[in-house]
Every structure is written in structure tokens, then in C-alpha cells.
C-alpha positions in Angstrom: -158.6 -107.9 -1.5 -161.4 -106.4 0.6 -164.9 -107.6 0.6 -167.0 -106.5 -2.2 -164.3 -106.8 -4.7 -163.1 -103.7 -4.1 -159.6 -102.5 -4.7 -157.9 -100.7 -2.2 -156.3 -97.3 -3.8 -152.8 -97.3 -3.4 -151.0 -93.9 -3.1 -147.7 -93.1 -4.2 -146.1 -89.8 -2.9 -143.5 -88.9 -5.2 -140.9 -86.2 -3.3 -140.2 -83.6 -5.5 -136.3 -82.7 -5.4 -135.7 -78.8 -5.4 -132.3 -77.5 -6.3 -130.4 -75.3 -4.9 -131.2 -71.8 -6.9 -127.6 -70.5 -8.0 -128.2 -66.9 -7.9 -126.6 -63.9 -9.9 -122.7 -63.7 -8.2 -121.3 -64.8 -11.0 -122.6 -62.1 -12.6 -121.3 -59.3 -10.2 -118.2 -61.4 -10.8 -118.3 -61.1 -14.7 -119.1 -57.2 -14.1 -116.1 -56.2 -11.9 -113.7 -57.9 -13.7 -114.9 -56.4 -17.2 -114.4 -53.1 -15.1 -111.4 -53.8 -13.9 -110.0 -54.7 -17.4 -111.4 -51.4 -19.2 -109.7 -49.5 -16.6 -106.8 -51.2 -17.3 -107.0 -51.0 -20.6 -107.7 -46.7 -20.2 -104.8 -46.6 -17.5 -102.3 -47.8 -20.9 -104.0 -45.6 -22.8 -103.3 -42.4 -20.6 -99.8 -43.4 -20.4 -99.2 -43.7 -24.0 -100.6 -40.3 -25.0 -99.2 -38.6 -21.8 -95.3 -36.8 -21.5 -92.2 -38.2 -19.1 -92.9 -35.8 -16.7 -96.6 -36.4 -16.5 -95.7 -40.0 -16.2 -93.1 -38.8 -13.1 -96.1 -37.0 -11.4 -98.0 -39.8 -11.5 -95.5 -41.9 -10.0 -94.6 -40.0 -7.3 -98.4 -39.2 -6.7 -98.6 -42.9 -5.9 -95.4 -43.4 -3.8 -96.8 -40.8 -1.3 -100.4 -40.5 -2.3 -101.1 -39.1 1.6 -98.4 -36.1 1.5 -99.5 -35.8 -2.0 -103.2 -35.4 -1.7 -102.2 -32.4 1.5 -99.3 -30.6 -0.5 -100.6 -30.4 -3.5 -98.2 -32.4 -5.3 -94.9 -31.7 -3.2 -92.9 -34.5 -1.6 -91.1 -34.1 2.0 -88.5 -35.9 1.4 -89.6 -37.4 5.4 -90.4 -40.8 6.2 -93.8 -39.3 8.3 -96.7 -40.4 7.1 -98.4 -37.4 8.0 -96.0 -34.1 6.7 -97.5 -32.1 10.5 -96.7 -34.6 12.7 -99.8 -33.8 14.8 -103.7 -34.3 15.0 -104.2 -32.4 12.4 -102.0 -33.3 9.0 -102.5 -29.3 7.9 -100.4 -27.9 10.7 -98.3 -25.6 9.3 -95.5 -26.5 11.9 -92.3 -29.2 11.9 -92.5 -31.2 8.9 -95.3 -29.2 6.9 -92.8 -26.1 7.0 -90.5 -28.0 5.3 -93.0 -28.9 2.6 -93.6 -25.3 2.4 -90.6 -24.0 1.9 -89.3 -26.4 -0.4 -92.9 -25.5 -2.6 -92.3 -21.9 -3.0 -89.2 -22.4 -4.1 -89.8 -25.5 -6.8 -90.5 -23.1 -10.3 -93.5 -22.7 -12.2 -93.8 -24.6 -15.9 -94.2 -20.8 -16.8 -90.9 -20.1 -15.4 -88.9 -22.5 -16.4 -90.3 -22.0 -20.0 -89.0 -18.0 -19.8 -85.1 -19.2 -18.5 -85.5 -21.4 -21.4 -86.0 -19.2 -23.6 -84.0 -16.6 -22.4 -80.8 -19.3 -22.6 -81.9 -19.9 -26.2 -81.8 -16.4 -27.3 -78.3 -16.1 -25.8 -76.8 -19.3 -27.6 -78.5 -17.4 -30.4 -76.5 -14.0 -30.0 -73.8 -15.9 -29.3 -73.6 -18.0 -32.2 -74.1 -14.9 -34.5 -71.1 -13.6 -33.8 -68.0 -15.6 -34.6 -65.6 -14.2 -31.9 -68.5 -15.1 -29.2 -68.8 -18.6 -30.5 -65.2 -19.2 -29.7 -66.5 -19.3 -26.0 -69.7 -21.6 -26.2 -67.3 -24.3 -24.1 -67.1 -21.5 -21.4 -70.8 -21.2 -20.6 -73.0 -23.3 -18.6 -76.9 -22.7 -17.7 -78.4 -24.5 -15.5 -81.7 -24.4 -13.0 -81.0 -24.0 -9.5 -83.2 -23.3 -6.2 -82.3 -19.5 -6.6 -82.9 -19.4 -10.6 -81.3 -19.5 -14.4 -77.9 -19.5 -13.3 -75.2 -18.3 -16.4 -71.5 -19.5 -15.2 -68.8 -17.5 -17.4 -65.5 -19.9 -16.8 -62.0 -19.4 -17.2 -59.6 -21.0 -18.6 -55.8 -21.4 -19.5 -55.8 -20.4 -23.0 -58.9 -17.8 -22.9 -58.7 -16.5 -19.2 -62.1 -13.8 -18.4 -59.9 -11.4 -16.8 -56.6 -10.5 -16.5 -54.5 -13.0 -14.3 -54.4 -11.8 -10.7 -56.6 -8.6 -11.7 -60.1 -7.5 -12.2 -59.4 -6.0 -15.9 -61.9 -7.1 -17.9 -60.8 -9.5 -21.0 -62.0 -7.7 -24.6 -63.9 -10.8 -25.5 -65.3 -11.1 -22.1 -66.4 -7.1 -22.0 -68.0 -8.4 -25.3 -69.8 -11.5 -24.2 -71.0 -9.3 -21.4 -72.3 -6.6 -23.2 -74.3 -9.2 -25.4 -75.9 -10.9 -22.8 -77.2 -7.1 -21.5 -80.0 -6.3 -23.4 -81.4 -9.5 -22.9 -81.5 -9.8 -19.6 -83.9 -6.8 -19.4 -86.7 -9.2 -21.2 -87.4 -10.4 -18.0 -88.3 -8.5 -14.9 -86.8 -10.8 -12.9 -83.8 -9.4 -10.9 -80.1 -10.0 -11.3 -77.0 -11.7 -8.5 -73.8 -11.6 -9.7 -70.8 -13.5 -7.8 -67.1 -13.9 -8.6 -65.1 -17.0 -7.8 -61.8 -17.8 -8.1 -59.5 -20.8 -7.2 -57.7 -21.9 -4.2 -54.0 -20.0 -5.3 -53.2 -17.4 -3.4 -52.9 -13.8 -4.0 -49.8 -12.7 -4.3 -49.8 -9.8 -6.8 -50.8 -7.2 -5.1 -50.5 -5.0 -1.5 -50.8 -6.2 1.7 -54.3 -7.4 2.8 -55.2 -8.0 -0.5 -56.9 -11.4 -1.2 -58.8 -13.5 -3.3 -62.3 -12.0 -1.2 -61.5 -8.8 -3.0 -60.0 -9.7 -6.1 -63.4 -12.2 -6.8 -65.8 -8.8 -5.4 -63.4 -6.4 -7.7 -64.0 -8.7 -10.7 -68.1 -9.2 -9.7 -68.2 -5.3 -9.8 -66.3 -5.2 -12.8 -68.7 -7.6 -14.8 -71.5 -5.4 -13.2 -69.7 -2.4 -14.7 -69.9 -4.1 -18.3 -73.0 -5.3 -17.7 -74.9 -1.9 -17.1 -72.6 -0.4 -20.1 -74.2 -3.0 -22.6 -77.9 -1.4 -21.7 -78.4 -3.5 -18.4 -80.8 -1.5 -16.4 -79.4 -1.1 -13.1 -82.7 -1.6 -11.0 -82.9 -4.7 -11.7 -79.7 -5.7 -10.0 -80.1 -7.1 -6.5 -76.3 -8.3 -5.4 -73.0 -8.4 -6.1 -70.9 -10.7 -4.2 -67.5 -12.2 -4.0 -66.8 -16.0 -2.5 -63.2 -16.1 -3.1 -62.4 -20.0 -3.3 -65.3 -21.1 -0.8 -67.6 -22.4 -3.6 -65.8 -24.5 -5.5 -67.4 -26.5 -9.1 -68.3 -30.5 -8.6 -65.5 -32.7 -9.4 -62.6 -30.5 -9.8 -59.2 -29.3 -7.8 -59.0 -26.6 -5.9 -56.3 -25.0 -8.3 -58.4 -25.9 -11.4 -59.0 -22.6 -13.3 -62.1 -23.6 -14.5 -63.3 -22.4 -10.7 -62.0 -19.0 -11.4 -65.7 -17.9 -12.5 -68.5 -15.2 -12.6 -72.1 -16.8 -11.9 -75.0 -14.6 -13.3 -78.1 -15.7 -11.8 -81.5 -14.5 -13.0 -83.5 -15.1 -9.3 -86.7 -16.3 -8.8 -89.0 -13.8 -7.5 -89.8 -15.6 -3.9 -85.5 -15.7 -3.6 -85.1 -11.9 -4.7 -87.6 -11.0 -1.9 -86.5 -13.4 0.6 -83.1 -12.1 0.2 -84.4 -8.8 0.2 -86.7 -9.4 3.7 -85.0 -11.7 5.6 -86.7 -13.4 7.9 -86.1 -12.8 11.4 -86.7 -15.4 14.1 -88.0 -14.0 17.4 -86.7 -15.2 20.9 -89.6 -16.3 22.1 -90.2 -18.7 18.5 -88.7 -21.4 19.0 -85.7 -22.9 21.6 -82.4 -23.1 20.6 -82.5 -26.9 19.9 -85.2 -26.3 18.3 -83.6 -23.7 16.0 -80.5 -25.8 15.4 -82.7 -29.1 13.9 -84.5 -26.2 11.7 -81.2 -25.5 10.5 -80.2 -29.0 10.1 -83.7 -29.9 8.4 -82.9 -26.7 5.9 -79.5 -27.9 5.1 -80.6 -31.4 4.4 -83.1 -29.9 2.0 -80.6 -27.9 0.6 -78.0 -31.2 0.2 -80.8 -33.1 -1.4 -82.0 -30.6 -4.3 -78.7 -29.8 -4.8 -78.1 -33.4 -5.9 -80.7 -33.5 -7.6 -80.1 -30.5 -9.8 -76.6 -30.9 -10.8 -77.6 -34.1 -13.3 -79.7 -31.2 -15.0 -76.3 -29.2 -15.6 -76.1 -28.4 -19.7 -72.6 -27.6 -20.8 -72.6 -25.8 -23.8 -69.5 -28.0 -25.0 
């Protein structure tokens, strides 16, 4: 105690504790998962309300969202990750050629809803008439790179044409001549091909074949074609392939091969066969034209497997 009495003053100092201030992350946290889960949520929605092949479109969009977002939608079919190859992924050489080509040939919604509906109207004609609906099981249509194609196949008991001739069966001039008119709906043009199977000729003079007798019986189903109102301009070929192109899954003998293809051609195939395209010496060098060729015929290999699943026999 000091003198005088006097207390001396004590001081406490009391050390105030701040906490740590937690901030707002959790809250950005919170946010971009709600986000997350509404898109989510709106992705199932889409896919409920959308169709297969819109579904399809956006799965392939996503396989190869690169090539995608350049093509406009068209795959390569190539394991580039940039369809030109080069600096710049627009360059309309190599792979993007490939692209290209395989694009202008791929049909419009538009088109494929005319074939449609010109293979409806002939299964409608067809089924009118009760002779004609005897040979629904000897028609086929299907969509290939060149267009609606209409396969007319023989057979044992109802063969199209006379065996080893190009006479022209009554019910075949008849199916012929129905089919006619209705080809003109379109504007699109008209290739016609005969086929026939791998027995030889043997009916008729020397140097006679199956190369003429499937070209005699193309003409003749042109011939019955034009006489049931087909307008002739629109025809673009007539060709005969002998035993060269034989059907999927079946024996060279098979007379199911013996056939006339009608094909309804897309209009970037009717000019292309039309205007050829020539390549000029100084294009490319000949290994270079020969993996063209190769890259072409792989294309070709790969939508023809993919089209034949899409075959519709009219059984």
C-alpha cells in the first residue's frame, strides 16, 4: 500500500479474440451446384420430348464435337482430330475432301421424305390391283448413296422375263407400266440396270453373254417404262452388270440376283454422273491419286454397311 492510503490502480488488459471471418464460398458453392442440377434436370427434359434421331445427332455431336462444330454436323469417319490435317482445320484438302464429299451426298430430311412418299404411293398402286399384289415379295426399296433405289427380283415360280431372254413377263410389263406415271412426280432423274446370275449363257449365238442379255433386258424395262407415260427426259442411264453385282448373302446361281434396279438419283449423283470430274496432271501425284482412290473406296465400304441394315423387303 503506498503512502497516503492510496490504492494503486490495477489494470487488467483483456485480449479480445477475433475469429477468422468465413466468407461467402460456400455460397458460390451452393450456386454452381443448383446450376448444375437445373441443367441437368433441362438436359432430361430435352431428351424426353426430343426424336431418335435427334437423340443420334446429339450423340455424335459429342463423340466428335471438333469435326462437328467445322462440318457442320458430318463425321469423317478419320481418327484426325483436325478433318484438314494442316494449320488451318478449314482446308479444303486431304481429309476435309473427304468430309465434303461424303456431305453432298448424305440426303436432305426433304428428300428422304419425297422417296418416302413416292415408295408409299407405289405399295399403294400396287396393292390396288390384285395381280400386282401377287409380287409385293419381289420388291425392295431402299436408300442408297445414289438415291430411292426399286429392285424388281426374279424368281423360280414368277420369273420378270423370259428365261435366257429379254421378253418382258405380262405381269412385269404390268408392274412396269404402274410404277410409270409416278415416277414423273418427281423431277428427279431415272438409272436403270439389269442383273442377272452367275449361269452362263448358253441360249443364244456366239458372243452372246450375260453383259448383253442384262443391257437387252435394262432396255426392255426402259421400253415399258416410257410406254406406261414415263417421260423420257428424265432418264439418265441404262446399264447392264451382268453377274458383277451380286445381292448380300446369296449364291451366285441364286435367281433372286437376276434383277432390274430402278434408281430415282439424287440430284448431286445425276450431275456428277453427267460432268465427271476430270483430274489434271499436274493435281495431284500418282500416289497421291491411288490413296484418293483408296480413301473413296473406304468411304464407299463403310456407307455401304451402313445402309444395307436400312433394307425394307416388302415381304
Amino acid at each position: 500500500m503506498s503512502k497516503g492510503g492510496d490504492k494503486r490502480p490495477i489494470v487488467i488488459r483483456r485480449k479480445k479474440v477475433v475469429h477468422a471471418h468465413h466468407g461467402g464460398a460456400w455460397k458460390i458453392a451452393l450456386a454452381d451446384f443448383m446450376t448444375a442440377l437445373m441443367a441437368f434436370f433441362l438436359v432430361l427434359w430435352l431428351l424426353s420430348v426430343s426424336s431418335e434421331e435427334t437423340r443420334k445427332g446429339v450423340a455424335e455431336y459429342f463423340s466428335t464435337p471438333l469435326v462437328t462444330a467445322i462440318t457442320g454436323g458430318d463425321r469423317s469417319g478419320s481418327t484426325s482430330a483436325i478433318p484438314g490435317g494442316g494449320p488451318d482445320p478449314t482446308h479444303s484438302d486431304g481429309e476435309r475432301a473427304r468430309i465434303d464429299s461424303l456431305q453432298r451426298t448424305r440426303p436432305s430430311m426433304q428428300e428422304r421424305n419425297f422417296f418416302r412418299d413416292l415408295q408409299e404411293r407405289i405399295e399403294r398402286a400396287i396393292e390396288r390391283d390384285p395381280e400386282l399384289r401377287q409380287l409385293r415379295n419381289q420388291m425392295r426399296f431402299d436408300l442408297t448413296r445414289e438415291g430411292l433405289r426399286i429392285q424388281l427380283l426374279d424368281t423360280d415360280q414368277r420369273p420378270m422375263f423370259e428365261l435366257g431372254s429379254d421378253q418382258v413377263a405380262p405381269y412385269m410389263r404390268s408392274l412396269l407400266r404402274t410404277i410409270a406415271p409416278l415416277l414423273n412426280e418427281l423431277p428427279n432423274e431415272l438409272s436403270i440396270s439389269g442383273h442377272t446370275d452367275s449361269v452362263p449363257y448358253a441360249g443364244g449365238y456366239r458372243g452372246y453373254s450375260n453383259w448383253e442379255l442384262s443391257n437387252d433386258r435394262a432396255n426392255a424395262s426402259r421400253r415399258e417404262l416410257i410406254a406406261g407415260g414415263f417421260d423420257p427426259g428424265q432418264l439418265l442411264r441404262v446399264s447392264g452388270f451382268a453377274d458383277r453385282v451380286l445381292l448380300p448373302e446369296t449364291e451366285p446361281t441364286d435367281p433372286i440376283n437376276r434383277r432390274i434396279e430402278l434408281v430415282v438419283l439424287f440430284p448431286e449423283i445425276a450431275d456428277a454422273i453427267r460432268n465427271p470430274t476430270v483430274m489434271e496432271s499436274g493435281d495431284a501425284s500418282p500416289e497421291a491419286s491411288i490413296e484418293a482412290l483408296e480413301a473413296s473406296a473406304e468411304a464407299q465400304i463403310e456407307s455401304t454397311q451402313q445402309d444395307e441394315p436400312q433394307v425394307q423387303a416388302q415381304e
